[in-house]
LOKEDO-542936 format. One record per residue: residue in three letters; chain; x, y, z of N, C-alpha, C in turn. Coordinates in pm, 1 decimal, padded with zeros to 6 digits. Layout:
N
R  residu  chaine       n_X       n_Y       n_Z      ca_X      ca_Y      ca_Z       c_X       c_Y       c_Z
R     ala       A         X         Y         Z         X         Y         Z         X         Y         Z
...
This chain:
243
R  residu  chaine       n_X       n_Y       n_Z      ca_X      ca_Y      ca_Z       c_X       c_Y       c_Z
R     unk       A   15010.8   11873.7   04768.7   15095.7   11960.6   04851.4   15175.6   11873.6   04948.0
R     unk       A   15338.6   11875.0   04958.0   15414.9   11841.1   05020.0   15475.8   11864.5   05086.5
R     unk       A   15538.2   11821.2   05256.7   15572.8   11911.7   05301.9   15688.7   11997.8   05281.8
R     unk       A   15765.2   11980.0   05151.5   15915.4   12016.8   05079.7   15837.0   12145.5   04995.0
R     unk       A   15728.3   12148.4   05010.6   15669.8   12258.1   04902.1   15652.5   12384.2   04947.9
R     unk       A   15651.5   12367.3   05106.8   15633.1   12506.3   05196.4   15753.3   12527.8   05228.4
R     unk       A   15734.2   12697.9   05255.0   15855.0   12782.7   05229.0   15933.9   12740.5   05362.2
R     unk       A   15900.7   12732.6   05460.5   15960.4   12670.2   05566.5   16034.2   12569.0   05584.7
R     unk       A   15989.1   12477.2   05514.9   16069.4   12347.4   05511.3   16163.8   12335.0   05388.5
R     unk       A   16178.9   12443.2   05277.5   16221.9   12432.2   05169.0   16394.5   12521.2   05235.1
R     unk       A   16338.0   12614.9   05316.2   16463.3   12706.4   05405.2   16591.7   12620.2   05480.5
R     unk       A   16463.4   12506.5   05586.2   16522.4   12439.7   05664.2   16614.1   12350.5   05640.0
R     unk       A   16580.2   12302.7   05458.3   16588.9   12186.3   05406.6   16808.9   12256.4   05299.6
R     unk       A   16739.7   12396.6   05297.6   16884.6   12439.5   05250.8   17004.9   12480.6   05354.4
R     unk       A   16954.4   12505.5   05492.4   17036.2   12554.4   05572.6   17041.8   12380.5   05636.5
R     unk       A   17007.1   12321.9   05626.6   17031.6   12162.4   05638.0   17187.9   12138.7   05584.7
R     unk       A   17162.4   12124.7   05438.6   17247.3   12121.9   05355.3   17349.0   12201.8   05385.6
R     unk       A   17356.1   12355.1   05414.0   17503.0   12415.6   05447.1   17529.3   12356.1   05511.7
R     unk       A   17533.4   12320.0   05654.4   17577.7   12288.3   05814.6   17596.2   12177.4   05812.8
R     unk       A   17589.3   12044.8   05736.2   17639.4   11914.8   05740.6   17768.0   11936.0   05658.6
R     unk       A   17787.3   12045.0   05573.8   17901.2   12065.1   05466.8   18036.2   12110.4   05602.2
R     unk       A   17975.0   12218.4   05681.2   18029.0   12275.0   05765.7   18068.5   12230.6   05881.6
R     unk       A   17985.1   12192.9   05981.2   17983.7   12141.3   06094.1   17963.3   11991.2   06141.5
R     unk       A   17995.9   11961.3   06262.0   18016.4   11855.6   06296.8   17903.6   11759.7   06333.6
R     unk       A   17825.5   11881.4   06409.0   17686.3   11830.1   06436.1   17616.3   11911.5   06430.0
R     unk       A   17457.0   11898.7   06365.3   17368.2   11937.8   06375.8   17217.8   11903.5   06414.5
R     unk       A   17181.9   11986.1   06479.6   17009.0   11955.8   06509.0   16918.6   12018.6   06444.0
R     unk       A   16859.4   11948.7   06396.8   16720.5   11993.2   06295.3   16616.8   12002.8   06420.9
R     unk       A   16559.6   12136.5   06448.9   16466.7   12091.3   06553.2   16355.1   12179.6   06477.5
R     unk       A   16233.6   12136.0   06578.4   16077.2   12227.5   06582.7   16002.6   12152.5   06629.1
R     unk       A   15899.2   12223.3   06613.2   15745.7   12113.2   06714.5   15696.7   12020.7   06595.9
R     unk       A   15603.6   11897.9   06703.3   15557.5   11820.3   06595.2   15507.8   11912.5   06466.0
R     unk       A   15500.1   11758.0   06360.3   15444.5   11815.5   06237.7   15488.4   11887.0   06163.9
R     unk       A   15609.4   11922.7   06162.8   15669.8   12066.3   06141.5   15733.9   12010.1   06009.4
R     unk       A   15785.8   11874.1   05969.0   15835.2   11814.3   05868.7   15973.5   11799.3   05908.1
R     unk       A   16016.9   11757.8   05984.9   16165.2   11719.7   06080.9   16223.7   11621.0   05971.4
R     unk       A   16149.9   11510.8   06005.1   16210.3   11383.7   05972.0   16196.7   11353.4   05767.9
R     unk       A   16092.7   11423.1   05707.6   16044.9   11432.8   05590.7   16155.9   11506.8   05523.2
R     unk       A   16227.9   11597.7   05577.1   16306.5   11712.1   05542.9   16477.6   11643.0   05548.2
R     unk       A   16464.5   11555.5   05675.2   16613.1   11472.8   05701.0   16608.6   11351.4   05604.9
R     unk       A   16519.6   11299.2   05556.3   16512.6   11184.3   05492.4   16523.5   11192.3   05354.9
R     unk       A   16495.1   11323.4   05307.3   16510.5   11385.9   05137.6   16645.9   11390.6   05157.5
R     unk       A   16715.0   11487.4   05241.0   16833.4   11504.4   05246.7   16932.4   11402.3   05194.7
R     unk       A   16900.2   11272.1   05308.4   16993.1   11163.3   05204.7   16957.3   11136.8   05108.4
R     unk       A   16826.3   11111.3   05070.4   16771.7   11063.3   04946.0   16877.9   11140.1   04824.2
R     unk       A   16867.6   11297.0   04866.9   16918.9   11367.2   04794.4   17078.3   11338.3   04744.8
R     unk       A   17164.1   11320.8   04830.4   17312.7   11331.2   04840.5   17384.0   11297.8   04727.5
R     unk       A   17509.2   11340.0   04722.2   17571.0   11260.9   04636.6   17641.9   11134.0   04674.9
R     unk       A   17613.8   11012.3   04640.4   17647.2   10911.0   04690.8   17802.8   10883.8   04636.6
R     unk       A   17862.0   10915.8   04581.0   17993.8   10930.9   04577.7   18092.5   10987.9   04641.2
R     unk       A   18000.1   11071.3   04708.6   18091.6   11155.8   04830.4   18064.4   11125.0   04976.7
R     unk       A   17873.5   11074.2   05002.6   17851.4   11020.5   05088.9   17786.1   10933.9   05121.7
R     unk       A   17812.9   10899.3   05246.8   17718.8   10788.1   05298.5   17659.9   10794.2   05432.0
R     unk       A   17497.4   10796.1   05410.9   17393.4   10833.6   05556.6   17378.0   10709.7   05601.9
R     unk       A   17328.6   10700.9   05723.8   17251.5   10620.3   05797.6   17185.5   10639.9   05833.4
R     unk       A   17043.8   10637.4   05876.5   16915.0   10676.9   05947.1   16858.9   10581.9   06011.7
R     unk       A   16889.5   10641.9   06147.4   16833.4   10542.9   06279.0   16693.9   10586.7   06367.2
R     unk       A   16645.2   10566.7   06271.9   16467.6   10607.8   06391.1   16472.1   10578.9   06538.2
R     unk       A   16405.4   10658.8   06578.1   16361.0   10614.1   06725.0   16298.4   10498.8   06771.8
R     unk       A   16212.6   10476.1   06666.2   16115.8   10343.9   06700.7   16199.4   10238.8   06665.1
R     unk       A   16368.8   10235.0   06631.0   16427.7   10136.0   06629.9   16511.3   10126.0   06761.2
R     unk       A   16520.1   10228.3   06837.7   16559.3   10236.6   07027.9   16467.1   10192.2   07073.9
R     unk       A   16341.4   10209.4   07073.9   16225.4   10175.5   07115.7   16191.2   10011.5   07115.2
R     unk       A   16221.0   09988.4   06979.3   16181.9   09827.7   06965.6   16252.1   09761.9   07073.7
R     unk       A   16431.1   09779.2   07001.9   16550.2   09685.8   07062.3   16549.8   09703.4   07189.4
R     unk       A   16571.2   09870.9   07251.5   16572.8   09897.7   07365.0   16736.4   09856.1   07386.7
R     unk       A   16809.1   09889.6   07268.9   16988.3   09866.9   07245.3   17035.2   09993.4   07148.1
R     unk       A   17072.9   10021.2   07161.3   17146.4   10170.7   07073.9   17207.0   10060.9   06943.7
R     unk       A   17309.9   09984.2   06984.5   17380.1   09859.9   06914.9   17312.4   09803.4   06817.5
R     unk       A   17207.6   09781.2   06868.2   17058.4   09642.2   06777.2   16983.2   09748.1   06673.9
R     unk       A   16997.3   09890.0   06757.5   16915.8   09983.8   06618.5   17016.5   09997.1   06532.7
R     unk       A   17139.5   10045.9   06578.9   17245.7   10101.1   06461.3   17276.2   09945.2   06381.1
R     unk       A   17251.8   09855.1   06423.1   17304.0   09725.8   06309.4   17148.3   09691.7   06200.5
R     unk       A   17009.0   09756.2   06271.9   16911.9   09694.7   06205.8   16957.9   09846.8   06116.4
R     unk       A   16979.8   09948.6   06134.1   16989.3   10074.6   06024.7   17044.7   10037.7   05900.1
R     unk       A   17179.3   09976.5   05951.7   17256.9   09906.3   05835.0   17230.5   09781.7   05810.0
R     unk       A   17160.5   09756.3   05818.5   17075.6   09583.8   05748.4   17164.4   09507.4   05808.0
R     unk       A   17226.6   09501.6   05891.1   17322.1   09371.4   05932.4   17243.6   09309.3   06040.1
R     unk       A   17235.8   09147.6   06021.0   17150.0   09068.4   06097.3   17173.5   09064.9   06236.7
R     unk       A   17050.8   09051.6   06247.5   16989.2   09144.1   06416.4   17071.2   08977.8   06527.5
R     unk       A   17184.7   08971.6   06495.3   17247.6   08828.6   06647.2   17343.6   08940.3   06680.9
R     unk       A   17398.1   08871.7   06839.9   17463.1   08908.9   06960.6   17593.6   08974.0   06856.3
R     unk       A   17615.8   08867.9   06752.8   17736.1   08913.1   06663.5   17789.0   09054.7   06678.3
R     unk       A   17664.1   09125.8   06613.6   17653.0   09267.9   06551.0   17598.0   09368.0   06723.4
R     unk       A   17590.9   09328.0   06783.7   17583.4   09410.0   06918.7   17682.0   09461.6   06994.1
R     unk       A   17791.4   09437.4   06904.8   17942.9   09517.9   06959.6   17978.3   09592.1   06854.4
R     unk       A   18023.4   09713.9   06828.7   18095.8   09787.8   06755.4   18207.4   09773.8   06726.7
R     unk       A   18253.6   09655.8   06800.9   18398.8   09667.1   06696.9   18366.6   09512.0   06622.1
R     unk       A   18292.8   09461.2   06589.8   18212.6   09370.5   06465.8   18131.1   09427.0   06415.9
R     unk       A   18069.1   09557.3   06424.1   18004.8   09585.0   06338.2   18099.8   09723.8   06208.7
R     unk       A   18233.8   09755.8   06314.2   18279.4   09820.9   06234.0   18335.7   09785.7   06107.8
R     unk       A   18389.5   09655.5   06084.9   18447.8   09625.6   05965.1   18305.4   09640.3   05816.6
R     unk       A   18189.7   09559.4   05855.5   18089.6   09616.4   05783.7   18052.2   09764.2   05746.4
R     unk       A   18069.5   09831.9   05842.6   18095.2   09994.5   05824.7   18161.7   10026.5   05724.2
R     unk       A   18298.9   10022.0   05767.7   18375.6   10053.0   05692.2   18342.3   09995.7   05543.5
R     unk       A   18351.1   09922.1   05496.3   18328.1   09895.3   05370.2   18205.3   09959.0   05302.0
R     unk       A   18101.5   09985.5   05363.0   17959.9   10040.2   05359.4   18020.3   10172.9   05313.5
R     unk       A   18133.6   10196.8   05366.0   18144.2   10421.3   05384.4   18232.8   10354.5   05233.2
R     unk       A   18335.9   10262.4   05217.0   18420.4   10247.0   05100.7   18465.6   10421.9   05118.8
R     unk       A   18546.8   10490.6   05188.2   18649.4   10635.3   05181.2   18522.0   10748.9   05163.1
R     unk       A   18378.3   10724.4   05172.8   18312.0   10842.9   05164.9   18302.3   10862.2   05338.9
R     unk       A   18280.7   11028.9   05303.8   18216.6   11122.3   05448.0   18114.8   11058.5   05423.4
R     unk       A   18131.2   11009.5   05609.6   17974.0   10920.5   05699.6   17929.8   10985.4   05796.2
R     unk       A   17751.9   10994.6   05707.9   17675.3   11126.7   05845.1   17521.2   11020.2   05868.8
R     unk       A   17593.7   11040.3   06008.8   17470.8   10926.9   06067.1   17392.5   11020.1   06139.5
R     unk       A   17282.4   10987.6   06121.9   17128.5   11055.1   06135.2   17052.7   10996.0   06268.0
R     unk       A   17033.9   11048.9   06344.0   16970.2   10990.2   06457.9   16813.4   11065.4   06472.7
R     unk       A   16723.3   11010.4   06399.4   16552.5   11051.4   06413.5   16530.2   11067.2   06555.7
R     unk       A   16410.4   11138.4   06635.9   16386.7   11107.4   06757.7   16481.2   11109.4   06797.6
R     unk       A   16579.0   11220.0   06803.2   16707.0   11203.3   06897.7   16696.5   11160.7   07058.4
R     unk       A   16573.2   11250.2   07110.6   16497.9   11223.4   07270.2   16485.3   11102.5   07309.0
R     unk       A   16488.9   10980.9   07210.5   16436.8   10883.3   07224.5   16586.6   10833.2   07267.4
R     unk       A   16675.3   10851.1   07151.0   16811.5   10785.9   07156.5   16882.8   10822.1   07292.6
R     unk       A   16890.5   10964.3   07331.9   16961.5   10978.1   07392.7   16890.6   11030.6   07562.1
R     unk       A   16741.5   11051.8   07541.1   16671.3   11073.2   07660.8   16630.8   10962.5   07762.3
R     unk       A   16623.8   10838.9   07697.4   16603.0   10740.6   07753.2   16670.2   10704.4   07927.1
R     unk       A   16720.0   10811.4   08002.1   16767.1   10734.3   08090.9   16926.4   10744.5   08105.4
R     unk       A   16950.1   10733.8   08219.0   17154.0   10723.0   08208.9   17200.5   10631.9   08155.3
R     unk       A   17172.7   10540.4   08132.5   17157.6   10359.8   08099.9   17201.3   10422.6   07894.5
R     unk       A   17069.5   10446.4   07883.9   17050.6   10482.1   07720.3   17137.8   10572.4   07663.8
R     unk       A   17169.5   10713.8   07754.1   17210.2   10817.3   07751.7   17361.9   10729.4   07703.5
R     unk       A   17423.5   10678.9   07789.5   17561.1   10681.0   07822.8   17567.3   10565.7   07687.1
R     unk       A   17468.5   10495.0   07682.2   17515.0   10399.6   07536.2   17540.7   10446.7   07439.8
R     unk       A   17471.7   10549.8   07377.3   17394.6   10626.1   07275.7   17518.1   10762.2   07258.8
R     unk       A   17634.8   10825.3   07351.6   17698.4   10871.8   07336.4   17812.9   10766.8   07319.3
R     unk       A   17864.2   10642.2   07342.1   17952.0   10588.0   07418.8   17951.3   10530.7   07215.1
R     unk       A   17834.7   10481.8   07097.5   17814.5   10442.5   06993.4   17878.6   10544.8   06911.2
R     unk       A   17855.5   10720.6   06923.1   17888.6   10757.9   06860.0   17999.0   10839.3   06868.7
R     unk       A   18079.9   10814.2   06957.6   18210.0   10839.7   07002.4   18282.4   10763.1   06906.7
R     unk       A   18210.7   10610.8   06898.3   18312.5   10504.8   06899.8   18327.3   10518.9   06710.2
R     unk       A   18225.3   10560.5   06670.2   18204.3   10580.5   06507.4   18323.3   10670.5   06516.2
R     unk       A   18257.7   10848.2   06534.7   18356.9   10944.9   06545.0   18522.0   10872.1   06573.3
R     unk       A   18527.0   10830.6   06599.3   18678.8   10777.1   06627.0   18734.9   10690.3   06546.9
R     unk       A   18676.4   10615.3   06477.9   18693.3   10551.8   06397.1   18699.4   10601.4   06234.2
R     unk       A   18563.0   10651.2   06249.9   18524.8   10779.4   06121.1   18605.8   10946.3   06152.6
R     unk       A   18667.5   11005.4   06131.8   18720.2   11089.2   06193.5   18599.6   11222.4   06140.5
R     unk       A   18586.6   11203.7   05986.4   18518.7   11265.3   05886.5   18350.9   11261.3   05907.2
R     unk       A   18357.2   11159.7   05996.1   18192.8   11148.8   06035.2   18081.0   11298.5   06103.1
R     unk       A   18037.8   11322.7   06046.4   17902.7   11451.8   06064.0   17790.9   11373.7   06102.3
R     unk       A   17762.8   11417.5   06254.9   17609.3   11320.9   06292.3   17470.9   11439.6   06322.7
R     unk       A   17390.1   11405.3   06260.6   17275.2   11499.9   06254.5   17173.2   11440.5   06357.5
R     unk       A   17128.0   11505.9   06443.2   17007.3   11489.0   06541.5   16896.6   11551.6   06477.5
R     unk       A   16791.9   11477.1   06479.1   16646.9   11550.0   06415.2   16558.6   11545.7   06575.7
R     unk       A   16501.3   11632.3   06597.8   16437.4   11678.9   06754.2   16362.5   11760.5   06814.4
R     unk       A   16273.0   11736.8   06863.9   16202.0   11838.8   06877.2   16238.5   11948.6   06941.7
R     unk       A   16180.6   12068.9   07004.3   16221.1   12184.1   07029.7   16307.6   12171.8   07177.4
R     unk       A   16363.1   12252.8   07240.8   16433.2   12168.8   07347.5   16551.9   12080.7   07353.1
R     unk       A   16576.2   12041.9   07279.7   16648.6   11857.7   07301.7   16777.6   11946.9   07381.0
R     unk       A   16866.0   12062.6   07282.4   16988.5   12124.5   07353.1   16995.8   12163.8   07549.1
R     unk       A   16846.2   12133.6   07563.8   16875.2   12189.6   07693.0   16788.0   12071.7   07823.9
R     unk       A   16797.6   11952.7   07735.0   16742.7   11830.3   07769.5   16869.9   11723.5   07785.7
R     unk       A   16816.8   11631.7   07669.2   16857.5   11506.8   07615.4   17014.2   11507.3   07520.1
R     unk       A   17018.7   11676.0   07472.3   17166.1   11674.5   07436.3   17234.8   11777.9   07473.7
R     unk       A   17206.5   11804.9   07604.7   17236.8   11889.6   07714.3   17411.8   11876.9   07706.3
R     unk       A   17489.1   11997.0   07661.6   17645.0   11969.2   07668.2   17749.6   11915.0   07520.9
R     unk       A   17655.9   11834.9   07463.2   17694.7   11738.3   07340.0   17708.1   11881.5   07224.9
R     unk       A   17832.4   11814.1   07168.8   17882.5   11908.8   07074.2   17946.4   12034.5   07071.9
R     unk       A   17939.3   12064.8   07208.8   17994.2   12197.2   07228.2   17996.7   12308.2   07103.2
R     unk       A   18055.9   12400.7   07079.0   18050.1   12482.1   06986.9   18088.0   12461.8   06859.8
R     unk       A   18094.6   12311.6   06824.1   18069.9   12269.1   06716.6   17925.5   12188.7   06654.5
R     unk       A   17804.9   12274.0   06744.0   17688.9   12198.0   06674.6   17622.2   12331.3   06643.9
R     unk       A   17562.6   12349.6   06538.6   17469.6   12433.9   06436.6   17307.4   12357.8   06487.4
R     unk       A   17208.3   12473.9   06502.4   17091.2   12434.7   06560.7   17006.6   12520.3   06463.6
R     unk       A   16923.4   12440.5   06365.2   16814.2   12472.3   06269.1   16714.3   12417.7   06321.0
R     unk       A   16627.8   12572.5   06307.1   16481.7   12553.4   06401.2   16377.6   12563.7   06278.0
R     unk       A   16282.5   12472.6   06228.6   16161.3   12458.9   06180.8   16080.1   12533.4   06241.2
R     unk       A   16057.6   12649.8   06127.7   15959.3   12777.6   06216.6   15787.8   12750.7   06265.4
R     unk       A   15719.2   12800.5   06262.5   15592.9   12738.6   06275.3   15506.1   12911.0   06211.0
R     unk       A   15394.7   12895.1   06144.6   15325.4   13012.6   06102.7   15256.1   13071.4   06227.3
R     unk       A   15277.1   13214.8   06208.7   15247.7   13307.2   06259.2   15117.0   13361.4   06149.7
R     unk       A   15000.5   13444.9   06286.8   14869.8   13472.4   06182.7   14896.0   13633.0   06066.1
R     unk       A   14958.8   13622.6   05992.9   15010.0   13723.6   05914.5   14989.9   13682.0   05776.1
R     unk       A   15032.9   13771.4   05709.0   14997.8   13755.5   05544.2   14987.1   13636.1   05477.9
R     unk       A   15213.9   13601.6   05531.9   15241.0   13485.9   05458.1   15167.9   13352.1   05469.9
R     unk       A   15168.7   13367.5   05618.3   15044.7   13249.4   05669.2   14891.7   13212.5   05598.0
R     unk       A   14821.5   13335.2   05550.5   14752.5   13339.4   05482.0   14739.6   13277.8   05332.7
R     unk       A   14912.0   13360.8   05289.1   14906.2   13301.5   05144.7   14901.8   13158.4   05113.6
R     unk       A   14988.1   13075.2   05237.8   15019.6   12944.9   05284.3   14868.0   12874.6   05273.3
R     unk       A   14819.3   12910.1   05406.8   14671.6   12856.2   05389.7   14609.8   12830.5   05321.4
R     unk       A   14564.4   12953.5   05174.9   14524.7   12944.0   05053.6   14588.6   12890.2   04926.8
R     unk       A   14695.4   12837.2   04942.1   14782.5   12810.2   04805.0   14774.1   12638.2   04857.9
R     unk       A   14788.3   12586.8   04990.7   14755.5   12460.4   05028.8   14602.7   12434.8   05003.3
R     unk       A   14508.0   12534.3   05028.6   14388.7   12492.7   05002.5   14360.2   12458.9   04900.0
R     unk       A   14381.6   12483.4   04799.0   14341.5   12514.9   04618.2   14359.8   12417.7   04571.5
R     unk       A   14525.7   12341.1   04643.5   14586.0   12242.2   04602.3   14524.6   12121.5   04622.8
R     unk       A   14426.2   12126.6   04750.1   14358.2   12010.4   04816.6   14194.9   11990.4   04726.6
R     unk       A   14194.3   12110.5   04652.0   14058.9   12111.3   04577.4   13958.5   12209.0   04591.1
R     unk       A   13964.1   12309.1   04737.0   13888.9   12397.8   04737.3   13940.7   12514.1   04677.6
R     unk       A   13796.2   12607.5   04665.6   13831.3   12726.7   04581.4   13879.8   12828.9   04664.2
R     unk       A   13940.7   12966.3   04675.5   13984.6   13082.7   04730.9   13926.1   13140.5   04798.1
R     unk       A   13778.1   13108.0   04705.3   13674.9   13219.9   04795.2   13608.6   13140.5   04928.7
R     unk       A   13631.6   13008.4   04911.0   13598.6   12937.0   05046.0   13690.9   12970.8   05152.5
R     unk       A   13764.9   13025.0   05183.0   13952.7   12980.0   05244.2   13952.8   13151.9   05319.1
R     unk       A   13819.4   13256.9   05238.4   13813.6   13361.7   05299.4   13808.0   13393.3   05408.3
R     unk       A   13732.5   13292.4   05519.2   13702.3   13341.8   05645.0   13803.6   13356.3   05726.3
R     unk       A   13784.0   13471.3   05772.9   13892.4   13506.0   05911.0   13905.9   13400.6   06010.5
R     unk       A   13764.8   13390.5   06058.9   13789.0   13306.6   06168.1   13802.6   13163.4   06170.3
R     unk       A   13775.5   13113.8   06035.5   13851.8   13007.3   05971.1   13947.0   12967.7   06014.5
R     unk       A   14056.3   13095.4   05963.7   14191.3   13101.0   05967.3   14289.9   13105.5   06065.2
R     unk       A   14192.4   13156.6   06158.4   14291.0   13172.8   06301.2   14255.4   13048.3   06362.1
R     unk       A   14121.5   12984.4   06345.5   14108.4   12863.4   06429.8   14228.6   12707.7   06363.7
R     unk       A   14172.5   12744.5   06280.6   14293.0   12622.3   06170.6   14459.3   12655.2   06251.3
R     unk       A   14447.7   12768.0   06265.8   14598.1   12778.2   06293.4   14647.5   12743.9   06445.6
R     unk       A   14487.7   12782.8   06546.5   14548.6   12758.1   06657.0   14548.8   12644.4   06678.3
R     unk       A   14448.8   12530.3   06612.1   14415.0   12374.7   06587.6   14598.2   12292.6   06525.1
R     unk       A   14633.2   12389.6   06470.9   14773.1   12309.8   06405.1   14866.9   12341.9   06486.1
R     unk       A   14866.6   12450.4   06555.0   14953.6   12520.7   06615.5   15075.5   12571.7   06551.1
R     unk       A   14995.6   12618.8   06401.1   15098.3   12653.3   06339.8   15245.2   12578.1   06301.9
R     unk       A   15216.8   12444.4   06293.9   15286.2   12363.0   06190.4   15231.3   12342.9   06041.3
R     unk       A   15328.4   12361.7   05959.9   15273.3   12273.2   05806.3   15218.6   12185.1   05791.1
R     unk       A   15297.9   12076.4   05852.5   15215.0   11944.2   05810.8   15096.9   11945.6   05871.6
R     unk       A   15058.9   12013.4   05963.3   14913.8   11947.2   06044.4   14831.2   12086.5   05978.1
R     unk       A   14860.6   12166.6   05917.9   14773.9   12248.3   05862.5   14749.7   12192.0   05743.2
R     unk       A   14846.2   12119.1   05643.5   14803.8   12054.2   05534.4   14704.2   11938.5   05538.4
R     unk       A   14757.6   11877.0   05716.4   14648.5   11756.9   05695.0   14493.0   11750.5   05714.2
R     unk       A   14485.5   11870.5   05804.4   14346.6   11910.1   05818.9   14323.6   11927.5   05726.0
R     unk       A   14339.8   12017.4   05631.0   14296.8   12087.6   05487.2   14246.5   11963.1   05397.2
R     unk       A   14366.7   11827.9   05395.7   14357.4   11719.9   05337.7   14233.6   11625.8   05347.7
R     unk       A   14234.2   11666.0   05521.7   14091.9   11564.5   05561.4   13953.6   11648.4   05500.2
R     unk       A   13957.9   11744.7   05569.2   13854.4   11835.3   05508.7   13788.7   11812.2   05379.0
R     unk       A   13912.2   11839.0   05318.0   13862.5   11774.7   05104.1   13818.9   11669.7   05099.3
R     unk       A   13853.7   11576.1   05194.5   13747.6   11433.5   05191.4   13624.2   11425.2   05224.8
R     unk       A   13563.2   11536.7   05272.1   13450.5   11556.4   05281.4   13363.6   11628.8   05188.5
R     unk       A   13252.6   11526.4   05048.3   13186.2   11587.7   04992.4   13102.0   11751.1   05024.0
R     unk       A   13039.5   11720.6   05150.2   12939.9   11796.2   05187.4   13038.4   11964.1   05190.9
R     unk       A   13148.8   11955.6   05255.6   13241.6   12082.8   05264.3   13263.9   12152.4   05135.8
R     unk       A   13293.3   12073.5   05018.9   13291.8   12139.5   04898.6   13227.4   12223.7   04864.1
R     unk       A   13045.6   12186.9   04914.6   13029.8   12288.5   04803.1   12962.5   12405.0   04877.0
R     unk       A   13029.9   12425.5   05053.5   13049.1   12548.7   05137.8   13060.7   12663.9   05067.1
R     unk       A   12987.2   12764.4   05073.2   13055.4   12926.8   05026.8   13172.5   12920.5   05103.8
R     unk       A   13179.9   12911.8   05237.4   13325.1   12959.5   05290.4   13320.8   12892.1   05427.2
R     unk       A   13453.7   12812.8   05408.4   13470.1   12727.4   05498.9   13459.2   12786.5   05661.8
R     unk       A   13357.6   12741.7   05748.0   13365.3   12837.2   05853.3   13450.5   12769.1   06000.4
R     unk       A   13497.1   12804.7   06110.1   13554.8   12775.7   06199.7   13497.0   12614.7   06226.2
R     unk       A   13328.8   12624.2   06238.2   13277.7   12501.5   06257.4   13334.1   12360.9   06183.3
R     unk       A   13367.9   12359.9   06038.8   13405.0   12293.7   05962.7   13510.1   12206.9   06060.6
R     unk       A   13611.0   12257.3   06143.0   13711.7   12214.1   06241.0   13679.1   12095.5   06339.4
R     unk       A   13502.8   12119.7   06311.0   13433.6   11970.6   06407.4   13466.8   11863.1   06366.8
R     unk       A   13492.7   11832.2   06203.0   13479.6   11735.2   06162.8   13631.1   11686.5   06176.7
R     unk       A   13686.6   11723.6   06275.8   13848.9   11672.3   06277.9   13817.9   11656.8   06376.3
R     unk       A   13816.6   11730.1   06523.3   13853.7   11626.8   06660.3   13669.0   11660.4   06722.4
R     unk       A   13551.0   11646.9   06616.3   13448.9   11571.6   06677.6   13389.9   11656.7   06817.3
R     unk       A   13424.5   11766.3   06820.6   13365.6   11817.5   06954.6   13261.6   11948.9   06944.3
């Protein structure tokens, strides 16, 4: 079970796809776990590379450099000297990189890129101005957690940014069916997956994200002794955070 396999992320992952066709900018947001970055990273995987060209700049590459400049040149493999720490030397490499395709640069951890501080803030807009201006055709996607519009990209984009929210399960049917169609997949049977109070604890433990409901489920199956449970009970939940 993947997180592209739940109905949530399979939604997020198509209304993804409209709004980069459409709009200028978009934010992929939701709470951890939710499959943000898993969902943005198929996306390019996906593309047609004849028409485009992504970039994907993680956070933990702001984080390392602690340069907006040093992440966007390590994104595009261009060697990490003072060279490539100005944008107008790193644009001629660009350009040839896009060769006339629409360029949609991806900023992971947007909070990271652009929360960092006035310092970070003002770099981190000041980079993708300088693309946008250059790229006219350029579409930049923020992946982020819940919030960021009224944070870290407080103002940015004005009424040209589209905001897709990664839902989280609610304790209802579908949630149920979810629960049990991930369970089965991990190795347990249906009739284990019965308990109510199972179900609500798993959920308030994930907080109702996918991925962290799959991963519990995942860890769980690693445990011989759980298998061969009649029905997995709330307790089972010890064997994840031990208390």
């Amino acid at each position: 079970m993947k997180y592209l396999s739940c109905p949530k992320q399979f939604q997020a992952k198509q209304a993804l796809e409209y709004s980069l066709v459409r709009n200028k900018f978009t934010v992929l947001g939701g709470d951890s776990r939710t499959g943000k970055t898993t969902i943005a990273r198929k996306s390019i995987v996906e593309q047609d590379r004849t028409k485009y060209f992504s970039v994907y700049v993680p956070g933990a590459f702001t984080k390392l450099y602690s340069d907006i400049y040093a992440s966007f040149a390590s994104a595009l493999k261009l060697p990490l000297n003072s060279h490539f720490f100005k944008f107008r030397w790193i644009e001629d490499a660009l350009e040839d990189m896009i060769c006339g395709r629409e360029f949609r640069l991806v900023f992971d951890d947007a909070g990271i890129h652009f929360g960092g501080g006035a310092v970070q803030f003002k770099a981190s807009m000041r980079l993708m101005e300088q693309v946008m201006d250059r790229f006219p055709s350029t579409k930049v996607l923020f992946v982020a957690n819940l919030g960021i519009l009224d944070k870290a990209l407080k103002g940015v984009g004005g009424d040209q940014i589209c905001y897709i929210n990664i839902g989280v399960w609610q304790d209802d049917q579908k949630y149920r069916d979810f629960m049990i169609q991930t369970g089965v997949s991990c190795g347990f049977k249906r009739f284990q997956l019965a308990n109510d109070d199972f179900a609500k604890e798993l959920l308030v433990r994930s907080h109702g994200a996918s991925g962290a409901i799959i991963h519990i489920l995942q860890t769980l199956a690693r445990n011989p002794g759980l298998k061969s449970c009649s029905l997995l009970s709330r307790d089972c939940l010890r064997h994840i955070w031990k208390f």
